[in-house]
C-alpha positions, 0 to 999 in steps of 0.5 A, a space after each residue: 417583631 412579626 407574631 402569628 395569630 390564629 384568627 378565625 382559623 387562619 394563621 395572620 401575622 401581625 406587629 407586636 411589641 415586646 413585653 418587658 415591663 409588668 404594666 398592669 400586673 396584679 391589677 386583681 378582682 376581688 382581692 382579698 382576705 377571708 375571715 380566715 386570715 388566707 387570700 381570696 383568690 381573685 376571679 380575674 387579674 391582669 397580664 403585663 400590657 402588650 404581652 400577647 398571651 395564648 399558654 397556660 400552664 399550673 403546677 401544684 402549687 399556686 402559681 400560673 405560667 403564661 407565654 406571650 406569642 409577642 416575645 416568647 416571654 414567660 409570665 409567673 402570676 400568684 393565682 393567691 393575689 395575681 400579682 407576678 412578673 416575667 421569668 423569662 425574657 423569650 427568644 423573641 419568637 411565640 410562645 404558645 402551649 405550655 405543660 409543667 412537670 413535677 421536676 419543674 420544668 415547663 415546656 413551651 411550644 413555639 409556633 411559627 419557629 417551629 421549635 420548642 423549649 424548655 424553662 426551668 421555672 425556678 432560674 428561668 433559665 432555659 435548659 433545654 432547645 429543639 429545632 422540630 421543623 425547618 420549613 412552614 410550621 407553626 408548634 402549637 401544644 404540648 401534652 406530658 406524659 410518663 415517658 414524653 413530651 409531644 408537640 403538635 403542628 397546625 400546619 404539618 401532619 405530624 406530632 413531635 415527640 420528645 422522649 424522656 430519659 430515666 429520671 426525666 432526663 432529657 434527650 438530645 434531640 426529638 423525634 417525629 411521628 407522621 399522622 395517618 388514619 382518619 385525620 386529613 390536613 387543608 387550608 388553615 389552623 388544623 391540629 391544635 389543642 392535645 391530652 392524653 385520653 382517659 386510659 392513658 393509652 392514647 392522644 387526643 387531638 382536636 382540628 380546629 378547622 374541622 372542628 373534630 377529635 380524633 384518638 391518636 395512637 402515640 407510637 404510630 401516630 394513627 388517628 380514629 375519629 372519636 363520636 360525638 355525633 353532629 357536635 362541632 369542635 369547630 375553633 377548638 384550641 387548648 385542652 384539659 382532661 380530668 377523669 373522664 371529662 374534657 374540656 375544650 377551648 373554642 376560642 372565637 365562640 367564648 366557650 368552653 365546651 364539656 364533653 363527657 367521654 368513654 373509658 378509652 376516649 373513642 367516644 362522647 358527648 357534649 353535656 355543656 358550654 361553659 360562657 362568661 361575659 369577660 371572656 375575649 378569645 380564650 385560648 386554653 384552660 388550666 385548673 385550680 382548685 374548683 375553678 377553671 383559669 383561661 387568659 384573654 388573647 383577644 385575638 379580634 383586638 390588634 396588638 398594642 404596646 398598651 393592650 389590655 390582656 386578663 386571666 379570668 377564673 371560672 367555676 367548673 360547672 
């Protein structure tokens, strides 16, 4: 099996083994119960070992969705203990960025197959297949809106978009917007993490080879740079938007990077970098209650059937 990695920007192809057996799993620190009687939500648990995590995704419950770029797996942990197991088998190709629906339904970027899917999480059966490029590609992240899923390309300078039906329904094959405007593409991972800004009118996007934002409009896919004065974004990966506050992953820097934005996202400023010593190359970010979830793709370890891979919870603030 050949995986594709971003490391140090670039994308590197290494061996990887498949990720069958839980190895590891539910191996948690500070597992407990509170006076109460209900569960202490560990701050740290294990992956299956070998599992090559990048994803996260969280719905409202308390469950955790995870995608392994060995396998494609999907990984189901219990953010309550952090015990859980795989859902999911995988195509065999990456899985990258993940978003979960309100219906259930998580859709997973696909990296280097240039496609993506989508998994029901109750059967774990796959519901639903898109071939979104034929030639070089490498899918990379998923943001959900009302009307679609769009998927973003390190590689090409285009998003992909899926666009639901009523009632959520899927479409039979997805489209594609060009980005245009003040975006350029070079050498390297380009765009990689995307949410929607906080108007709800628009993307974002961040380059990690630049290390900038830009505001993309959905329909055309224009790009306008956002201002964050001389700040870099530089290695910026997954994305998560509350309010008017993103946060952004730069995975080789173990930091997660707060940026207060305006109303329309045209502008911002770094207010803080969040750090923590059993940060390994965090990939992307999710939230729970008061705490910040990341798993460790350790992108500077080569993979091992026997690798260690953890998720690590931090305090927002």
């Amino acid at each position: 099996m050949k995986v594709a990695v971003l490391l140090a920007g670039f994308l590197v192809v290494l061996a990887g083994a498949p990720a069958t057996a839980a190895t590891g799993s539910g191996a948690a620190a500070g597992v407990a119960s509170t006076a109460t009687g209900k569960p202490a939500y560990p701050t740290e648990f294990s992956l299956p070992d070998g599992f090559q995590p990048e994803g996260i995704a969280i719905g409202s419950g308390d469950a955790a969705y995870f995608g392994s770029v060995a396998t494609g797996a999907i990984y189901r942990a219990d953010l309550r203990t952090g015990a859980g197991r795989i859902i999911e088998p995988g195509p065999g190709t990456p899985s990258v960025g993940l978003k979960i629906d309100s219906r259930g339904r998580l859709f997973v970027a696909g990296g280097d197959a240039g496609d993506a899917r989508v998994v029901d999480t109750r059967s774990g059966k796959v519901i639903a297949t898109y071939k979104l490029a034929t030639g070089p590609a490498f899918v990379n992240d998923v943001v959900l809106t009302p009307d679609a899923a769009y998927f973003t390309d390190s590689i090409n300078p285009v998003l992909y978009v899926v666009p639901f039906g009523r009632g959520g329904a899927l479409p039979a094959e997805a489209k594609q917007v060009p980005l245009s405007g003040d975006i350029t593409y070079g050498d390297g991972f380009n765009v990689n993490g995307i949410t929607q800004s906080p108007d709800g009118a628009a993307l974002l996007v961040v380059q990690s080879n630049t290390g900038k934002l830009f505001r993309v409009a959905p329909k055309t896919g224009v790009a306008t740079l956002v201002d964050l004065g001389t700040a870099s974004l530089v290695n910026g990966d997954g994305m998560l938007l509350e309010g008017c506050t993103l946060y952004v992953v730069q995975n080789f820097q173990n930091t997660v990077t707060v940026v207060e934005l305006n109303g329309r996202g045209t502008s911002g400023k770094v207010v803080r970098g969040l750090t923590d010593p059993r940060f390994d190359v965090p990939t992307t970010v999710a939230a729970h209650g008061d705490r910040l979830y990341l798993p460790n793709a350790r992108f500077s370890t080569t993979p091992t059937p026997t690798t260690p891979y953890t998720v690590v919870a931090i305090n927002r603030r």
